[in-house]
Every structure is written in C-alpha cells, then in structure tokens.
C-alpha positions in Angstrom: -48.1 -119.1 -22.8 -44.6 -120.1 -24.0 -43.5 -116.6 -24.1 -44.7 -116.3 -20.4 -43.1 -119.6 -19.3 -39.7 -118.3 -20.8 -39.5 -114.9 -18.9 -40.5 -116.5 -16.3 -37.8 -118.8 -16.2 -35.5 -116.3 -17.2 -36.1 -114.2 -14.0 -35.7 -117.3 -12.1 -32.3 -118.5 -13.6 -31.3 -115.0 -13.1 -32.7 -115.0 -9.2 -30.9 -118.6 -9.0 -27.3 -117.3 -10.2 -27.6 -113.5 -8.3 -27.3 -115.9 -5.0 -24.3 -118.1 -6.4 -23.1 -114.8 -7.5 -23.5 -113.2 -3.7 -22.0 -116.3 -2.4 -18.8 -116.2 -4.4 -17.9 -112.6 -4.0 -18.2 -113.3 -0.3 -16.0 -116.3 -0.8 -13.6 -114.1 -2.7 -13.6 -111.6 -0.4 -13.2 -113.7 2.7 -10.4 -116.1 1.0 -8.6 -112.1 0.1 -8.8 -111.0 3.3 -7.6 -114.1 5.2 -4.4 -114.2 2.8 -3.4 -110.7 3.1 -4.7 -109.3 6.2 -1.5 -107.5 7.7 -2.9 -107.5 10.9 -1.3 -111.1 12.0 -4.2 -113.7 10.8 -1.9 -114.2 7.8 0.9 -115.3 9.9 -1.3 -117.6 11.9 -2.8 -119.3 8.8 0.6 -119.7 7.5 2.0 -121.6 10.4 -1.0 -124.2 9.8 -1.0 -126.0 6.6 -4.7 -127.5 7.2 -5.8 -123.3 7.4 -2.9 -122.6 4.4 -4.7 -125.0 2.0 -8.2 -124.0 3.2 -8.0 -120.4 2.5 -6.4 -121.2 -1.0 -9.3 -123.4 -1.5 -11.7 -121.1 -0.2 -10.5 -118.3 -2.8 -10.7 -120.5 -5.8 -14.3 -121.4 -4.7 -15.3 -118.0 -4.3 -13.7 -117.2 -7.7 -15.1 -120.0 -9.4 -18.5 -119.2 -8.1 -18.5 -115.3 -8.9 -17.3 -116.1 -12.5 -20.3 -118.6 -12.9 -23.2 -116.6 -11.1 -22.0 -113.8 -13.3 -22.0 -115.5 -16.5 -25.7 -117.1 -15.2 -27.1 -113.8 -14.4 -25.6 -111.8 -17.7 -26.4 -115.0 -19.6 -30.4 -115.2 -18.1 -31.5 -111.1 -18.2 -29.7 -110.5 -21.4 -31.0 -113.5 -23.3 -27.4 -114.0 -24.4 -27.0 -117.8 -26.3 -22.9 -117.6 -25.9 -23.2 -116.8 -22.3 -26.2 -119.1 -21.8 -23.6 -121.8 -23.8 -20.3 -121.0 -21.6 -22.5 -121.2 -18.7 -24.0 -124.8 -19.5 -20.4 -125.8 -20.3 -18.7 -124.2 -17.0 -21.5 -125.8 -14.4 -21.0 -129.4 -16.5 -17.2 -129.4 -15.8 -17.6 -128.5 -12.4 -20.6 -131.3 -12.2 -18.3 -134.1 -13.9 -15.3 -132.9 -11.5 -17.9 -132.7 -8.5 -19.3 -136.3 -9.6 -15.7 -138.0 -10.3 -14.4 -136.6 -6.9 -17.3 -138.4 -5.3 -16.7 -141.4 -7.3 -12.8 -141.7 -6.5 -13.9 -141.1 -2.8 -15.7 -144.4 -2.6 -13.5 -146.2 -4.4 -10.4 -145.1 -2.4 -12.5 -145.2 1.2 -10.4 -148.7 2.0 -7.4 -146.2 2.1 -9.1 -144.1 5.4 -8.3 -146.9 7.5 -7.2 -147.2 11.3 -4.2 -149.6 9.8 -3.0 -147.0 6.9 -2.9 -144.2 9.4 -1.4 -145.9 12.2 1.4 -147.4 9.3 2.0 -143.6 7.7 2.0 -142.3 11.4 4.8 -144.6 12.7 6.6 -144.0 9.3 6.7 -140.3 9.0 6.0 -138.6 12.0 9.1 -136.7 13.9 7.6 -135.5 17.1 8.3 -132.1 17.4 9.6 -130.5 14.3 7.6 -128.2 13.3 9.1 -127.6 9.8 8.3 -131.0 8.9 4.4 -130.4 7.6 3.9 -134.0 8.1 4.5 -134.2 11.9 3.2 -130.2 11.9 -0.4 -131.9 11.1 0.1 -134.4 13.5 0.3 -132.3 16.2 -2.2 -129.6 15.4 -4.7 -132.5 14.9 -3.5 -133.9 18.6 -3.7 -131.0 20.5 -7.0 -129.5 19.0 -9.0 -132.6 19.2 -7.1 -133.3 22.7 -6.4 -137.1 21.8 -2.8 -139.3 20.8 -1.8 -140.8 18.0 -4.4 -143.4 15.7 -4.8 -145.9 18.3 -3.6 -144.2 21.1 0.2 -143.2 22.7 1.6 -146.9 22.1 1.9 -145.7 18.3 4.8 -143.6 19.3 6.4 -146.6 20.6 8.2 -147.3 17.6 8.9 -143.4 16.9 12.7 -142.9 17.5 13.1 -140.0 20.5 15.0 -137.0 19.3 18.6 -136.8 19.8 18.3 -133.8 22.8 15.3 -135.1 24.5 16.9 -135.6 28.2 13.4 -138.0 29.3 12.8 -141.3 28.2 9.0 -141.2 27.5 7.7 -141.7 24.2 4.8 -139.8 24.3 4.8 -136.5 22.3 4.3 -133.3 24.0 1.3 -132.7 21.7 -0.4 -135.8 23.8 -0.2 -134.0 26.9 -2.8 -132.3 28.5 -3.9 -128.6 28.3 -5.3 -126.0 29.9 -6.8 -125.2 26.4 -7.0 -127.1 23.4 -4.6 -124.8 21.1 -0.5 -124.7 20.4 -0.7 -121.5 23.2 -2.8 -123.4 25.8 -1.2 -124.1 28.9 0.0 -127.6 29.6 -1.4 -129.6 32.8 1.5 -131.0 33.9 4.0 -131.5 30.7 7.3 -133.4 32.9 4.9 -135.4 34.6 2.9 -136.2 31.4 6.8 -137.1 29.5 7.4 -139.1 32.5 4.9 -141.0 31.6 1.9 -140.5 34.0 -1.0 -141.7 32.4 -3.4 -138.4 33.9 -1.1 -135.8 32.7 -1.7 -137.6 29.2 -4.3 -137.4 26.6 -5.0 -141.5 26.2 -7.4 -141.7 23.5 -6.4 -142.0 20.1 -7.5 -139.7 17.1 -9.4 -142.0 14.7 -12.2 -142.5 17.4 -12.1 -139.5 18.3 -12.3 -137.6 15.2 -14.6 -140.3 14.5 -17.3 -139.4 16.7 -16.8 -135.8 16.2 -18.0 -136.0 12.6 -20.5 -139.2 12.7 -23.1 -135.9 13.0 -21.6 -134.5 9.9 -21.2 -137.0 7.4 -25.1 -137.7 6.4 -25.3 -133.8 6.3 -22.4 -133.5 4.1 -23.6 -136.3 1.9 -27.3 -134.9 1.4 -24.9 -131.1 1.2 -23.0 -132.9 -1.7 -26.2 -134.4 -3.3 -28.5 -131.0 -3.6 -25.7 -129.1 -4.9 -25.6 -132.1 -8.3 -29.3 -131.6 -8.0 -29.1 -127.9 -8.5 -26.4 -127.6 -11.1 -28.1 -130.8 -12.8 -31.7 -128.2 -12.6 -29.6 -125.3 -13.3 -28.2 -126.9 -16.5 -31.4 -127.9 -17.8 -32.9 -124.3 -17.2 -30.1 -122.9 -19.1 -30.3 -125.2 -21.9 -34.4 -124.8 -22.1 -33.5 -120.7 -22.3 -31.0 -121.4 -24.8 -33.5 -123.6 -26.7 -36.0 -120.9 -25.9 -34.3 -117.5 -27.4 -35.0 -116.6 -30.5 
C-alpha cells in the first residue's frame, strides 16, 4: 500500500510540474519573442515603460517557472533526492518572496492614496516630454484610460506650462479627447480642448477611474494570489513526502 501511494504520488508531482513546466516555456517563449521580434513590436514596447518592464518580468517568470517544472518533473519520475531537495528549496524561496511581497503590500497600501498621487503628480510631471519616463507614464495612463490627472484637470493647475506653448490652458494634451483611446488616435478637437472647453476634455480623473476598472479584478487577484501559496505550500509537502519516501 505504501509502495502504491508513493508512485502514485510520484506520477502526480510529475503531472503537477509538466504543466508549470508548459506554462514557463510559453512564458519564455512569449517574453523572447516580444523583446526581439524585428518586425516593429520591439520598438513599440520600448517606447512604453509599463510594456518595457512587463515583458522583462514576463521572461524572468517564464524562466523561473521552466527551471522549476523541470527540476519537479526530473526530480518526481527519476526518484532523484537532490533534485527532489533543490526543488523543495527553489518553490520555498519563491513562497517566502511571494508571501513577503504580499505582506509589504498591506503594510505599504496607506501609500496608494488619492493624496500621494495627486502630491507626486503635481511634483514630477512635465506635460509633454516624452523622455521624461515619469510624465511618459502619465500620459500613456491618461490617454488609455481616457481620464485627467488624480482628481481631475485642476491638478495641472499648479504644473508650470512649457516654455513654447503659445495657449494658456493648463490642461495636457493627453486629457483631450480622442477618436481612439491610443498615442495614434485622432484627437476630437485638441485647440478647442487647450482652450479650455470643458467637451473637448476628458474631465474625470484617473484614480476613480482606474478605480472602477479593477474593483472586478482585485478579489480575483487576491483568491489568484492565494491558490498559487496553496499550491506551492501542497507542492512542497508532496516533494518532501517523496523525498521522505525514496529509498
């Protein structure tokens, strides 16, 4: 019987880590592709740091999670201790660094205020210079989500106007409206909406807005975030029971 409960959850570690396995060569593979593709994409992702850092993230992922499937899989069908050990060891670090992050996160939630972006937003933000990644962000966060500043275009009040800029209005042109929500979309109306007609501007600021947009989200990235500890907490006690397990 304990012979038949080991193979059995040997096969099942090994069915468990195939998938992670899967998962992280397609990672790699995607996080590759999006880096080096020669076809333009690169170029694209380059000009957006939000897409820059994601891709680099996305390929560390993907390689973190093909080096662990592997080592799960070899470690499971072979009935390797070592591999068995640097596998227990590998999914703990990345449990405690999984477990910290979500610690850190609710400690430091006071920061994610309305007040600290509206304070960071008025104190760093130079409208349209887009080699500044700061104000870069800003607007690529404006003009996708169509909204204006944290609270709304009154933020930009106290943003000094930039030394060329012939119209008086405060408002950014990443506040004014557009045909389509993206840096190529067309724009409404732009001189109307720098001269300050209300329409031709995007009024509502980004917190609520970007607010509402993930409300839907956050419970399903919080239960997301609490299967995965479940499964690397199972996934560590399956690989210490086959360790245990091997003669």
């Amino acid at each position: 019987m304990e012979g038949d409960c080991l193979s059995c959850m040997k096969y099942l570690m090994f069915l468990f880590n195939f998938f992670i396995f899967l998962g992280g060569a397609c990672l790699l593979g995607l996080g590759i592709w999006v880096i080096v593709d020669p076809t333009g994409f690169r170029e694209i992702v380059a000009a957006n740091p939000l897409l820059f850092t994601g891709a680099y993230i996305m390929l560390a992922m993907g390689a973190m999670l093909f080096l662990l499937g592997f080592l799960g899989c070899c470690g499971a069908i072979r009935e390797n201790k070592c591999l068995l050990l640097f596998f227990f060891m590998f999914i703990l670090l990345i449990f405690l660094a999984e477990l910290s992050a979500a610690i850190l996160a609710f400690i430091f939630r006071e920061n994610l205020t309305r007040e600290f972006f509206t304070k960071e937003l008025k104190k760093h933000y130079l409208r349209n210079n887009d080699t500044d990644v700061f104000s870069s962000t800003w607007n690529s966060v404006m003009i996708t989500f169509a909204c204006c500043g944290v609270n709304g275009p009154e933020d930009f009040e106290a943003v000094p106007l930039l030394p060329y800029s012939s119209l008086e209005s405060t408002t950014p042109e990443a506040c004014c409206q557009r045909e389509l929500q993206s840096r190529e979309g067309m724009f409404v109306n732009k001189e109307a909406c720098l001269t300050g007609i209300e329409r031709f501007q995007n009024r509502q600021g980004c917190y609520t807005v970007i607010l509402n947009s993930f409300e839907t989200y956050v419970y399903l990235a919080g239960a997301l975030a609490i299967g995965v500890l479940a499964i690397e907490l199972f996934a560590m006690i399956f690989a210490m029971c086959l360790f245990r397990g091997i003669q």
